[in-house]
Backbone as a ProteinNet text record, in pm:
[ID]
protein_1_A
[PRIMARY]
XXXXXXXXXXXXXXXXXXXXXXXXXXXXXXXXXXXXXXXXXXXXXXXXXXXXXXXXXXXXXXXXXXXXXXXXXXXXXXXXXXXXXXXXXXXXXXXXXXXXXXXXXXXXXXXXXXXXXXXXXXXXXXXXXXXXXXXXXXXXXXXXXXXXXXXXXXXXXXXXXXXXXXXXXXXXXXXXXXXXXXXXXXXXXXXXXXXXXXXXXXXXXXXXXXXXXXXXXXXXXXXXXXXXXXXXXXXXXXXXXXXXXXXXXXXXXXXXXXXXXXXXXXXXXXXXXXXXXXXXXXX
[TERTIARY]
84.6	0	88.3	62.1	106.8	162.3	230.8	222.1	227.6	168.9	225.6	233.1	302.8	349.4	308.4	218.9	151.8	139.1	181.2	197.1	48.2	-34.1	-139.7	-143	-200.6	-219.1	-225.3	-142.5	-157.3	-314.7	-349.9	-451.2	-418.5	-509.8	-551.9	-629	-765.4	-897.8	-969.9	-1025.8	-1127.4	-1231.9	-1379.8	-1505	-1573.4	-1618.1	-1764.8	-1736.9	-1593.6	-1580.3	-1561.7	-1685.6	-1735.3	-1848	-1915.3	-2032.4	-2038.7	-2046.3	-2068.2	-1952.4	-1974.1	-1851.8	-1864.1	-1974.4	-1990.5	-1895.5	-1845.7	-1744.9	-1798.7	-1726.4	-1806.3	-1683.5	-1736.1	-1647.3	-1605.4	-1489.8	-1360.6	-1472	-1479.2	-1552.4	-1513.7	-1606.6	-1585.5	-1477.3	-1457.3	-1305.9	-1211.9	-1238.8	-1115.6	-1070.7	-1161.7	-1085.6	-1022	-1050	-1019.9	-866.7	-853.8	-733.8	-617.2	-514.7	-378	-339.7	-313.5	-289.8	-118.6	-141.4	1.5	52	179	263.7	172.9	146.4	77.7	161.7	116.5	181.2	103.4	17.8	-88	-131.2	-164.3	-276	-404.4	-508.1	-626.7	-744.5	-762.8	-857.9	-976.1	-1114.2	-1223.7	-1299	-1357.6	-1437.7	-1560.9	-1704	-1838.8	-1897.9	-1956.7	-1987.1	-2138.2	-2164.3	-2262.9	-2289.8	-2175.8	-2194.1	-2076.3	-2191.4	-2146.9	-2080.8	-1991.3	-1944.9	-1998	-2140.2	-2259.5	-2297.1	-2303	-2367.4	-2333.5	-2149.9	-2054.5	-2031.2	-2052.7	-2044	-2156.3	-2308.8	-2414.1	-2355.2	-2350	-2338.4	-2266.5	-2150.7	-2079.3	-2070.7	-2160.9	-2156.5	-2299.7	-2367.8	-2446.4	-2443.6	-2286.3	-2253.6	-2091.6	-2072.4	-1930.2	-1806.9	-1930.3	-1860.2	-1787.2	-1849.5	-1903.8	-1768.9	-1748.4	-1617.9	-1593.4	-1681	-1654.4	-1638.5	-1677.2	-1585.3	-1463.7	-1464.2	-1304.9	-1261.4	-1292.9	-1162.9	-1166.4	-1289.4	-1211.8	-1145.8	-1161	-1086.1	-930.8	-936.2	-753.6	-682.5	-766.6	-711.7	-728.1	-759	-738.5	-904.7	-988.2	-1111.7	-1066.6	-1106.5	-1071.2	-1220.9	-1269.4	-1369.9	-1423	-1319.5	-1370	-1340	-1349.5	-1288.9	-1436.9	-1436.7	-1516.6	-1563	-1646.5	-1686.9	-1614.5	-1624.6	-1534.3	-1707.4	-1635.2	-1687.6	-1699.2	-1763.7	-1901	-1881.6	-1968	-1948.6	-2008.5	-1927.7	-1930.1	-1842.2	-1878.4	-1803.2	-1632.4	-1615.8	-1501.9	-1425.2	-1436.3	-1379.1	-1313.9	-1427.2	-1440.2	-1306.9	-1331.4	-1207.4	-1078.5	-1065	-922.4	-895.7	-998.3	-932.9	-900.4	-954.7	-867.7	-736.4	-735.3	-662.9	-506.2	-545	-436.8	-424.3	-536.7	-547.2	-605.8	-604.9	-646.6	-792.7	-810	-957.9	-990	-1116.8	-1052	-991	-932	-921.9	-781.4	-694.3	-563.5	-524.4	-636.1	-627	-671.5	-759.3	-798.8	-927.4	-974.2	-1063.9	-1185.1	-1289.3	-1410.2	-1496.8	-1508.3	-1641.9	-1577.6	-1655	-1599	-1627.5	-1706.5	-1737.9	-1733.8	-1653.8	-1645.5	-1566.9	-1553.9	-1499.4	-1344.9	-1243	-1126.3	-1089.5	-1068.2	-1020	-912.4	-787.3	-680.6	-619.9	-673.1	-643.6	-737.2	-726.6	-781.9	-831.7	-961.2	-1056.8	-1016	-1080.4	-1051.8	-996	-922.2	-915.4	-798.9	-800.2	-698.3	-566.2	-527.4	-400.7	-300.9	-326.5	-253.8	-321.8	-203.2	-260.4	-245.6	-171.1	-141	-301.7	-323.9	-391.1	-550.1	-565.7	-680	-707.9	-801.3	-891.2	-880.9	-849.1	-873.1	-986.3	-1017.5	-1148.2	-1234.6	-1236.1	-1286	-1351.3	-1444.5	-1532.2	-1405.5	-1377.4	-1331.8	-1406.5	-1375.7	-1521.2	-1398.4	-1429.1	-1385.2	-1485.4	-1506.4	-1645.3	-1635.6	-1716.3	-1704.7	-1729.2	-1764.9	-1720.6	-1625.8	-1505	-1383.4	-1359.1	-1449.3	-1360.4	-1365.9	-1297.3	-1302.8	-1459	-1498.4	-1613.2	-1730.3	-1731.2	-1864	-1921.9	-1992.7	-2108.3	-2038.9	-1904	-1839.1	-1794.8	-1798.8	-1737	-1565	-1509.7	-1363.7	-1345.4	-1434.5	-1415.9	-1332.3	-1341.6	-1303.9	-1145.6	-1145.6	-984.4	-1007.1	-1100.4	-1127.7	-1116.7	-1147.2	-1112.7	-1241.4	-1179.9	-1293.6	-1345.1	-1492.6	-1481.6	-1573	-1612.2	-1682.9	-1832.8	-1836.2	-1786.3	-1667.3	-1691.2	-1587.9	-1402	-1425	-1243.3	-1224	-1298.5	-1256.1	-1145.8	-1083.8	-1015.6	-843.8	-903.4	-766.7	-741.9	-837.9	-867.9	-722.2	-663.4	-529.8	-518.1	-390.9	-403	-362	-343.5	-337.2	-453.4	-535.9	-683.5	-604.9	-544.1	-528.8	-531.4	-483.5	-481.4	-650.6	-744.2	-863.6	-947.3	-874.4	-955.2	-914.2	-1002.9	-1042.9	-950.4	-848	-738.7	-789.6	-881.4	-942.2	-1054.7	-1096.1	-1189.6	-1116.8	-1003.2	-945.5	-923.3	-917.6	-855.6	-686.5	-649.1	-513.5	-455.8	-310.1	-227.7	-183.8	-193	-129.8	-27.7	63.6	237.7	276.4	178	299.6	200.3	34.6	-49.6	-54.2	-93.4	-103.9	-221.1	-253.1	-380.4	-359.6	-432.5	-409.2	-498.9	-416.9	-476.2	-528	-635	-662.1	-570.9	-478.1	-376.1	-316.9	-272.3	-180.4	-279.1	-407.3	-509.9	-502.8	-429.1	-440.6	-317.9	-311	-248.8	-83.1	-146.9	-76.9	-115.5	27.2	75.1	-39.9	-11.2	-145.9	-104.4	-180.9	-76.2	-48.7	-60.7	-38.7	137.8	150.8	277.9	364.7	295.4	397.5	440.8	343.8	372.1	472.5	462.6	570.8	709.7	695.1	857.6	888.3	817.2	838.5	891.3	877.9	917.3	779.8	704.5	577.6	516.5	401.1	329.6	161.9	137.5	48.3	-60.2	-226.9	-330.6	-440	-534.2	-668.7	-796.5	-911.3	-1028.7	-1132	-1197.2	-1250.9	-1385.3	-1436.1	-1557	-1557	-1478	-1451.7	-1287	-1281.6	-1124.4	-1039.7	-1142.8	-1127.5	-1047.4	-1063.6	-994.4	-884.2	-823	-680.6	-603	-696.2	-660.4	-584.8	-616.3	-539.7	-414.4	-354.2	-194.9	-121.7	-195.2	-128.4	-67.1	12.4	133.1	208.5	271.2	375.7	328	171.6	88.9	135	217.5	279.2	211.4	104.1	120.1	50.9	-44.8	-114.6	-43.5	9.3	48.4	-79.9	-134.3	-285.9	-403.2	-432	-562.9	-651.4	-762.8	-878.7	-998.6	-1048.6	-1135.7	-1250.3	-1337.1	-1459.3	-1528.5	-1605.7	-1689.4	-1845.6	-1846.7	-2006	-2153.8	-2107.8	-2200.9	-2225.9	-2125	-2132.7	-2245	-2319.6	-2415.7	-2418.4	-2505.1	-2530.8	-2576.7	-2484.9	-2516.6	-2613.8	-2711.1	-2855.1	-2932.5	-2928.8	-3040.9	-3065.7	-3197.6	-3226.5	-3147.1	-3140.4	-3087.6	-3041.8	-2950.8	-2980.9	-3001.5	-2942.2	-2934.3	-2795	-2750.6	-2617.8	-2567.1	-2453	-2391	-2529.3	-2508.6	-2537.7	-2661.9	-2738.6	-2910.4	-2948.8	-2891.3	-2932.5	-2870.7	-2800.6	-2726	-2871	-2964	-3064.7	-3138.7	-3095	-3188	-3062.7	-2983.2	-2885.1	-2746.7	-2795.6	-2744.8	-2617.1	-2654.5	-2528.7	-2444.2	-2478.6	-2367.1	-2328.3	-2393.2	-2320.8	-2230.9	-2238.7	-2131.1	-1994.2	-2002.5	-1924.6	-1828.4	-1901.9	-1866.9	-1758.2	-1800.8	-1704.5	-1573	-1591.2	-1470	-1394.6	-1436.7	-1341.6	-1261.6	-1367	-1304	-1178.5	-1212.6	-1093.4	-967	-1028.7	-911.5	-814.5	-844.6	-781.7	-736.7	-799.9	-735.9	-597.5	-576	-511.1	-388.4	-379.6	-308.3	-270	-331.1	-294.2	-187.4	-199.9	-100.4	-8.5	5.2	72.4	179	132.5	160.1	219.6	300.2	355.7	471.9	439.9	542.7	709.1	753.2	892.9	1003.5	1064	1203	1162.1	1158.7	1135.5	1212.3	1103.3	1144.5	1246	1325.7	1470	1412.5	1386.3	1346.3	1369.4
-119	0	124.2	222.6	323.8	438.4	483.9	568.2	774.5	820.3	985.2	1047.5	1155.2	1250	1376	1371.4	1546.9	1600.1	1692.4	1799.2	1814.8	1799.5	1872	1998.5	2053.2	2220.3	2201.6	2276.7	2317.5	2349.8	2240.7	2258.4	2296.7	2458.8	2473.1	2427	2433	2420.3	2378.3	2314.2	2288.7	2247.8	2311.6	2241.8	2259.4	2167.7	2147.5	2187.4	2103.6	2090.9	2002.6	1898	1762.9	1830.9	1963.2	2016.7	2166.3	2234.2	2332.1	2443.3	2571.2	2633.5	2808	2835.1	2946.1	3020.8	3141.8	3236.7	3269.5	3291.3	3325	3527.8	3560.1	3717.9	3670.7	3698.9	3685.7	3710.7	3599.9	3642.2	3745.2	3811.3	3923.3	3847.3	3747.4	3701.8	3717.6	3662.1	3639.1	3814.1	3904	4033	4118.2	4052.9	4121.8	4063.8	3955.3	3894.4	3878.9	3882	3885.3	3729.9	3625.4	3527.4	3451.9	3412.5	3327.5	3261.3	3217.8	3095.4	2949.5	2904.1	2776.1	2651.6	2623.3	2538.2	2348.7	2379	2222.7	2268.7	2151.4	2147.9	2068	2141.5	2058.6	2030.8	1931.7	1889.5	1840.5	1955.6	1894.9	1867.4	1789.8	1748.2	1697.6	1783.2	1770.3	1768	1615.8	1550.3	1655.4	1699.1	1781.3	1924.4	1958.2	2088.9	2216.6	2226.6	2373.3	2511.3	2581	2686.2	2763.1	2783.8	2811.8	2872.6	2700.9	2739.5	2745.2	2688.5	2826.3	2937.6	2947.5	3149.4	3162.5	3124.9	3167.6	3185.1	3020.5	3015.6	3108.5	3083.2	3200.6	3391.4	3416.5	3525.1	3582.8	3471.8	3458.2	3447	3377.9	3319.2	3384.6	3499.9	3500.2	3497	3474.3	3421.6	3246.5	3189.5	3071	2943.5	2847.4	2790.3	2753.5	2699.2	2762.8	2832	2998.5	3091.5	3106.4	3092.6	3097.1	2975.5	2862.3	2808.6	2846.7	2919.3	2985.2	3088.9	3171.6	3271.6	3247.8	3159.2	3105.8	3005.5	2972.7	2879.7	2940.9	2902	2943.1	2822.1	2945.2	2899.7	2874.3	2747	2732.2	2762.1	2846	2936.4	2883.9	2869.6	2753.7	2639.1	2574.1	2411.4	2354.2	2284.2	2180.7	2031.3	2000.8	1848.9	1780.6	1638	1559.7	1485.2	1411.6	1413	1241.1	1135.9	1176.2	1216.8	1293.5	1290.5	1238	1188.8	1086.3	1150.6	1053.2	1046.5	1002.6	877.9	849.5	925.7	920.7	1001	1147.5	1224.6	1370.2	1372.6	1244.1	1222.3	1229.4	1106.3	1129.8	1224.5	1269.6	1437.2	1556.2	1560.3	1668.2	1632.1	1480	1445.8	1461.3	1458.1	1391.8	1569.1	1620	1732.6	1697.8	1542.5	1473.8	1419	1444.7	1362.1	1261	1173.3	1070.1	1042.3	1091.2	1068.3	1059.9	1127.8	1103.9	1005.5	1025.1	960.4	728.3	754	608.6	597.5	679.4	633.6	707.9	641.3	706.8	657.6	583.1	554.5	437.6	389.7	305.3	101.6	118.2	-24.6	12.5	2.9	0.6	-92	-109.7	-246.4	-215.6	-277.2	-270.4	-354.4	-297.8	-427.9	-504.9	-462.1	-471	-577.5	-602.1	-672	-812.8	-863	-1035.7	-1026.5	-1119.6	-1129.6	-1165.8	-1138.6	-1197.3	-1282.5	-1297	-1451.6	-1587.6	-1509.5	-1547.9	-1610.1	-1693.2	-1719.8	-1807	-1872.5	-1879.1	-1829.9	-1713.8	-1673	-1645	-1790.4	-1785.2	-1884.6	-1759.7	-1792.9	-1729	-1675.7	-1607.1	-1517.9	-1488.8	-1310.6	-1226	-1138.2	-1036.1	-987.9	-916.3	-810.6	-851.4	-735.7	-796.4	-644.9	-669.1	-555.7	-483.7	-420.9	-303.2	-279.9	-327	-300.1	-217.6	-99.3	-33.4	16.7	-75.7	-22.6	-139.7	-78.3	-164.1	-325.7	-359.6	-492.8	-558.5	-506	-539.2	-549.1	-535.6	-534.4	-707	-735	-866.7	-885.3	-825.3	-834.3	-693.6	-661.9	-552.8	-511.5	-623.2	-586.8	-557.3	-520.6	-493.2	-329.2	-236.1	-111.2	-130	-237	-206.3	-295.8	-355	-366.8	-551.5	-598.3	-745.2	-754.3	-628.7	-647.1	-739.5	-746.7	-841.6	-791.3	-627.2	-565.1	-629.1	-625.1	-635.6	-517.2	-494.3	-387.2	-304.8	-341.2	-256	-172.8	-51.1	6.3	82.7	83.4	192.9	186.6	97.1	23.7	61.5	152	154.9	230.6	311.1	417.4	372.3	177.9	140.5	51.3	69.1	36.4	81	-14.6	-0.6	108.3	204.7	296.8	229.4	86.9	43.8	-65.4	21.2	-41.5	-112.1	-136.3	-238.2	-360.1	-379.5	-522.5	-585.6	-469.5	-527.4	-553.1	-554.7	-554.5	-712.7	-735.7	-937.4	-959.2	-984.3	-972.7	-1057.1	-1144.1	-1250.1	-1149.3	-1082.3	-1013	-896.6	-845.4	-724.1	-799.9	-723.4	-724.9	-780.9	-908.7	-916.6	-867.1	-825.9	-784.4	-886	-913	-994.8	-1011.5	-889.4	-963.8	-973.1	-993.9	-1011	-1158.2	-1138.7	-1237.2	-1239.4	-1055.4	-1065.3	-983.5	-972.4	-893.9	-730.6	-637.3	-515.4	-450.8	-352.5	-300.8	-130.6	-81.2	-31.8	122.7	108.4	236.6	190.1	70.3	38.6	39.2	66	109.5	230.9	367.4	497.9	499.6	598.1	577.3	707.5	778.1	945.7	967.5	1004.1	1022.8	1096.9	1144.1	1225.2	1310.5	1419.8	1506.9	1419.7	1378.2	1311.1	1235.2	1177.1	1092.8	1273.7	1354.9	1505.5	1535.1	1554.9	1597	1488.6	1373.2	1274.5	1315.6	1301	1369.3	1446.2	1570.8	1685	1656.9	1518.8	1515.1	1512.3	1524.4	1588.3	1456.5	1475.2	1365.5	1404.9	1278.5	1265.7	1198.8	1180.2	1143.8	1164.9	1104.3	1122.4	990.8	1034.7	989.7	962.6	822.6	845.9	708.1	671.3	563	415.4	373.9	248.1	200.3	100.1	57.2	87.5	72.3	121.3	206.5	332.9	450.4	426.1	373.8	349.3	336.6	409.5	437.6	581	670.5	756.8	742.2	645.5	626.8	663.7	626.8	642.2	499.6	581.1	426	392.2	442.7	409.3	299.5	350	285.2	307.1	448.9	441.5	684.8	685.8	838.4	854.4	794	811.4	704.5	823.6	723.7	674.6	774.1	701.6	714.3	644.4	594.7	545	616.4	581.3	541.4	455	381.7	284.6	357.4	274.1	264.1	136.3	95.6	162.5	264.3	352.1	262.5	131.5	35.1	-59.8	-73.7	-154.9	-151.1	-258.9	-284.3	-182.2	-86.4	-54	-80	-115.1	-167.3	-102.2	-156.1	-112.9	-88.5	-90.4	-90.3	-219.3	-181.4	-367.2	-392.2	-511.1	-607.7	-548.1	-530.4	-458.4	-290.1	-247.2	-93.2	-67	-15.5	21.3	118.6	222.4	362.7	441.7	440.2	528.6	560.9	482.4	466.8	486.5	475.3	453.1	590	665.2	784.4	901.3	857.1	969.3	984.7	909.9	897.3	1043.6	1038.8	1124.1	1034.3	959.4	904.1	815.8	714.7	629.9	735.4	846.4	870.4	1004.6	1028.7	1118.8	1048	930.9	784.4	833	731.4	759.3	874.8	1007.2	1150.6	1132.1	1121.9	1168.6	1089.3	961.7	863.9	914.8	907	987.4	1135	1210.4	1360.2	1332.9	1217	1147	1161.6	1023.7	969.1	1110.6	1186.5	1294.4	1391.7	1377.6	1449.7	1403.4	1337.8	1176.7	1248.7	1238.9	1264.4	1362.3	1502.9	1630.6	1649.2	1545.7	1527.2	1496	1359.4	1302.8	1310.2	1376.9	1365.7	1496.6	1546.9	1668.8	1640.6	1786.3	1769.5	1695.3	1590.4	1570.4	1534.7	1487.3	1510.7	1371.6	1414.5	1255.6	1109.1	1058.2	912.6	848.2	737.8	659.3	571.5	548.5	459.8	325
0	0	0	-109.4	-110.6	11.5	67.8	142.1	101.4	144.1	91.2	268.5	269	379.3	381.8	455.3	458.9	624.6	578.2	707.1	764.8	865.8	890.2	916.8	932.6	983.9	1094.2	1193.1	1317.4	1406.8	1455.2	1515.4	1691	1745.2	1853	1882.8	1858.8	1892.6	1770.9	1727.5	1609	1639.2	1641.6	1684.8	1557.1	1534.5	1416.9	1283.1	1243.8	1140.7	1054.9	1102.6	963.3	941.9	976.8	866.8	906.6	779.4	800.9	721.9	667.5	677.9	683.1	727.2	772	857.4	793.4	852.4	973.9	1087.4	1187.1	1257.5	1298.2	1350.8	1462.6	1541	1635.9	1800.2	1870	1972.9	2028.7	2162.2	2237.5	2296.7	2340.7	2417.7	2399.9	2255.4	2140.4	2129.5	2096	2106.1	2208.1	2304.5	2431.5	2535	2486.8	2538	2441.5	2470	2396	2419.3	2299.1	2293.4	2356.4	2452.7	2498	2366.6	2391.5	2293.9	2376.6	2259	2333.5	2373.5	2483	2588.5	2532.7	2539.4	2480.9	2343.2	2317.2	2193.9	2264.4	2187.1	2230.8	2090.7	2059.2	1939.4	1970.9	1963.9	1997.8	1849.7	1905.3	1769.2	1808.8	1739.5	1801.2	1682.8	1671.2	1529.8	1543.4	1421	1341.7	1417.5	1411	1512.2	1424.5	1330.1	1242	1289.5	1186.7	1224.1	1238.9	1181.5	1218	1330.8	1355.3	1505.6	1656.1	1649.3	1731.3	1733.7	1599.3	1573	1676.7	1646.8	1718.2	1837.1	1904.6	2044.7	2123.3	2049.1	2140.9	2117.8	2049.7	2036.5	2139.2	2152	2273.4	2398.7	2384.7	2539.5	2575.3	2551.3	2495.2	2651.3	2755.9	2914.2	2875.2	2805.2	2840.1	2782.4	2799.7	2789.8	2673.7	2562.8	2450.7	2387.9	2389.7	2393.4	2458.8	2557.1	2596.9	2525.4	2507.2	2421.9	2291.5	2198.3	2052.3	2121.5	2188.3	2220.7	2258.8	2352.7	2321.9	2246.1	2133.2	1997.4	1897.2	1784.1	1651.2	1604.6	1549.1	1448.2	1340.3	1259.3	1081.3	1072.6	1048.2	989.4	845.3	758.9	630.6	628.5	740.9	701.4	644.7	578.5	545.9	508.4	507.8	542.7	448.7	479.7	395.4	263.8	162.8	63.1	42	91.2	151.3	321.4	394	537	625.5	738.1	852.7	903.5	1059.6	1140.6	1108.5	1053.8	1034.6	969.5	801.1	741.8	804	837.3	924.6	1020.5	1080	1187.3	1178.3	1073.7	1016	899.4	849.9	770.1	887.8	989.9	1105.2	1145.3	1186.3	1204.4	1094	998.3	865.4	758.6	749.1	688.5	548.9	528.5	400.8	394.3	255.2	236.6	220.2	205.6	154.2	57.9	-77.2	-205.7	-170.2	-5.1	-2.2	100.4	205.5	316.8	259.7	169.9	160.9	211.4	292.1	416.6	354.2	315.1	263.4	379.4	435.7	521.6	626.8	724.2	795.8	803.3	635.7	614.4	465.2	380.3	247.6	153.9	31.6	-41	-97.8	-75.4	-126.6	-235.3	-359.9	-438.1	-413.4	-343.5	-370.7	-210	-159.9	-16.4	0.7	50.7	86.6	182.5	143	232.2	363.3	526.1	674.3	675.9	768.5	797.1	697.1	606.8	520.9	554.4	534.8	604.2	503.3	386.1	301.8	194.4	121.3	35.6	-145.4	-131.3	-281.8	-350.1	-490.6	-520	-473.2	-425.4	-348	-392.8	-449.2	-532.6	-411.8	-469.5	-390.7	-380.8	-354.9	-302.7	-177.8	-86.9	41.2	89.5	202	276	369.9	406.3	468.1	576.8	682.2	791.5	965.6	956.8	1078.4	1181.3	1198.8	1318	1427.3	1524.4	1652.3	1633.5	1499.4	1498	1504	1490.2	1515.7	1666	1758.3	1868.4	1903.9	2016.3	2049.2	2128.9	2215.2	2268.4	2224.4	2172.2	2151	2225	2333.5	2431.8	2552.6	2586.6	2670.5	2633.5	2749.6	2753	2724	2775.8	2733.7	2611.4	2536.4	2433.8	2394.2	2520.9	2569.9	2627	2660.2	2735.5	2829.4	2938.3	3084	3160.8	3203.8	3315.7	3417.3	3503.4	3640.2	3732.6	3755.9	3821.9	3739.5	3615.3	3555.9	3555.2	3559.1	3425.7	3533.9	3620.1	3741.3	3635.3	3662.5	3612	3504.5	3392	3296.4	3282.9	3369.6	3338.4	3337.9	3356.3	3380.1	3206.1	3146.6	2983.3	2930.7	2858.2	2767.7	2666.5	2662.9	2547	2445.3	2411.2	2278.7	2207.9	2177	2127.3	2057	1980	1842.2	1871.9	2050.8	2099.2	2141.5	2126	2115.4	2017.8	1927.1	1788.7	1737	1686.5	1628	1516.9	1539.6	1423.8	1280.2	1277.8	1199.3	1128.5	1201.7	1088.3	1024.6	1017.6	941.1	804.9	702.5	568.2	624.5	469.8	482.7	363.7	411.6	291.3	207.5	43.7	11.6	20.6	27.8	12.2	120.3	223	384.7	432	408.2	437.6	546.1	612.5	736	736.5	858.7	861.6	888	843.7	781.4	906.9	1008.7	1101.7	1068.8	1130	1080.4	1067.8	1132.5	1155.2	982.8	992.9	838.2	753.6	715.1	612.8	595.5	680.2	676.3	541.3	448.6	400.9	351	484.4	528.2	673.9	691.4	885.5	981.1	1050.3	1139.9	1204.3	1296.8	1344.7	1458.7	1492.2	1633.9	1615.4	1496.5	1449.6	1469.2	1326.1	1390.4	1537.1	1582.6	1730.4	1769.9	1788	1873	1830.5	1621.9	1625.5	1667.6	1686.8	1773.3	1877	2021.5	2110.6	2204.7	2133.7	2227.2	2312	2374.7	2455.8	2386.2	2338.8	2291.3	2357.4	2353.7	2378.1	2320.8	2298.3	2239.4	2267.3	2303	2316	2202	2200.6	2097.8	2094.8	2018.3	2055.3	2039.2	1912.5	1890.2	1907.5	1907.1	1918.4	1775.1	1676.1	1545.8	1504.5	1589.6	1616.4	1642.1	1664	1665.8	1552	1431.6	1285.8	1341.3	1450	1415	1470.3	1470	1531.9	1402.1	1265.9	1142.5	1145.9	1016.9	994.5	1084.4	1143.6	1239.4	1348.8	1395.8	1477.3	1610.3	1647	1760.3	1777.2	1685.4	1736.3	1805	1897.3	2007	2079	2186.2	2314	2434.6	2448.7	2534.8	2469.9	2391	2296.3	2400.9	2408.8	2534.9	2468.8	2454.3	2337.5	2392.7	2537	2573.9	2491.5	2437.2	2346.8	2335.7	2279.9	2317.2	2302.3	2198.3	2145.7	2246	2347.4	2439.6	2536.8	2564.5	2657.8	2790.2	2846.6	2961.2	3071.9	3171.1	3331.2	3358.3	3414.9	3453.8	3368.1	3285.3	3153.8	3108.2	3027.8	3013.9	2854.2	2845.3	2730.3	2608.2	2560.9	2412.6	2421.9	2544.7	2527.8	2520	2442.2	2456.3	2500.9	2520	2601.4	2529.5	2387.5	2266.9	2298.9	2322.9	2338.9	2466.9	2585.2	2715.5	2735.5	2669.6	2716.1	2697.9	2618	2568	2682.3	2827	2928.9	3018.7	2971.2	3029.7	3153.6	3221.7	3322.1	3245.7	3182.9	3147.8	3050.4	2949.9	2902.3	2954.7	3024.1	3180.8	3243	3264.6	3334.5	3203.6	3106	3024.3	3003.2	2999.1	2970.5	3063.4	3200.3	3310.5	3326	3272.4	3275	3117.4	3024	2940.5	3013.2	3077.8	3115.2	3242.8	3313.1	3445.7	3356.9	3258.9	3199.7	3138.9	3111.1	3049.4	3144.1	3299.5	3389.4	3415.1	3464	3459.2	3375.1	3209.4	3102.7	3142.9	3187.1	3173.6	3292.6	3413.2	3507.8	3479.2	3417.9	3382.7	3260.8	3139.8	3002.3	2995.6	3065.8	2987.1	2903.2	2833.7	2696.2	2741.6	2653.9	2673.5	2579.8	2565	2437.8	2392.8	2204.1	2149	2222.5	2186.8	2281.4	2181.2	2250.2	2155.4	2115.5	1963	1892	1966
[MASK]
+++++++++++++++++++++++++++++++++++++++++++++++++++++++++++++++++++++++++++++++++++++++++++++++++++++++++++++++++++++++++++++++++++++++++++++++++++++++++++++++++++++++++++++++++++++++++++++++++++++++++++++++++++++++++++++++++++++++++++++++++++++++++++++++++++++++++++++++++++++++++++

């Protein structure tokens, strides 16, 4: 598989840009404070939440913590959606700066000609063409919040969940490569670096949150640019809810993905203690 090298753009702050591209004017915050040299980076990303309608919000709310964080980052004011748009795609074009047409990544269950079907294990002789499937089916357990690591203790324990999702993902159901006849993870399906791979050469300390184990596409190629990949399963079954409710669905009640919310926001307290910037690590 091909590889190409692209720089992303320096991201401060980015909210609600898989739709939308309405210019929005410099909040009252944003004009009133003189910008530090930035110390962190921070990448939010709030699936269907237009430039639109941050401009609104915060020109409404211009106390309010989304204003203060455009006010001490940088708005991309024209970024826009990816072509077709989703979640996935959306993701790794912030991430990568690429679309799919550079990134590879059009959707998160789509057809590859060029790779061998699951499961494959000798592969001379074998057609190619196989489904492309990056979604929480890949994990080892699904109906589990950590995604079948085996933590005990759950859902409390999650915060002790591994930053390397890739070890929870069903190695038998990924696409294999023909010339190695191994199975093709979904970081080695990306097909251009991320900022996250930038930042590490930089030296930096990296982290990011996100819903499926899947996500561990944004390590890139290297498969090493997120050092704490936090990846509770949102599809996963909810404690105290009945049968067949998952985070996603039981969250519309507010309570379980109020649960969730707060163990992602730990886990990142956690990081912000822990993870400060430090000198590239020795290969």
């Amino acid at each position: 598989m091909s590889r190409r090298y692209v720089r992303p753009a320096s991201i401060l702050v980015a909210a609600g840009v898989l739709t939308g591209v309405t210019a929005a004017q410099p909040s009252a915050f944003a004009a009133s404070h003189h910008r530090a040299p930035a110390r962190h980076v921070l990448l939010i990303s709030v699936d269907g939440l237009h430039q639109s309608d941050l401009a609104w919000y915060v020109s409404r709310h211009p106390t309010s913590a989304l204003a203060r964080l455009v006010g001490g980052g940088v708005e991309y004011t024209h970024a826009k959606t990816t072509t077709p748009s989703d979640s996935f795609p959306g993701m790794v074009a912030q991430a990568t700066g690429g679309g799919p047409g550079t990134t590879g990544v059009y959707y998160d269950d789509t057809h590859n000609a060029a790779l061998l079907p699951a499961g494959t294990t000798s592969c001379k002789a074998v057609k190619p063409g196989v489904e492309v499937d990056l979604t929480e089916d890949l994990d080892k357990n699904q109906a589990s919040i950590d995604a079948g690591q085996g933590l005990t203790g759950l859902p409390d324990s999650i915060l002790s969940m591994t930053g390397n999702p890739a070890s929870l993902l069903n190695a038998s159901k990924l696409p294999v490569d023909p010339k190695t006849c191994t199975p093709v993870y979904p970081h080695s399906y990306l097909k251009v670096n991320t900022v996250f791979e930038v930042a590490r050469h930089a030296g930096l300390r990296t982290a990011w949150s996100d819903k499926h184990a899947a996500y561990e596409i944004l390590n890139g190629p290297s498969g090493t640019g997120v050092q704490d990949l936090f990846t509770p399963e949102i599809n996963s079954d909810a404690p105290g809810y009945p049968a067949g409710d998952d985070l996603r669905a039981a969250g519309r009640s507010g309570a379980a993905r109020s649960r969730s919310d707060r163990h992602r926001l730990s886990r990142g307290s956690v990081c912000r203690a822990g993870c400060a910037p430090r000198r590239r690590d020795t290969p």
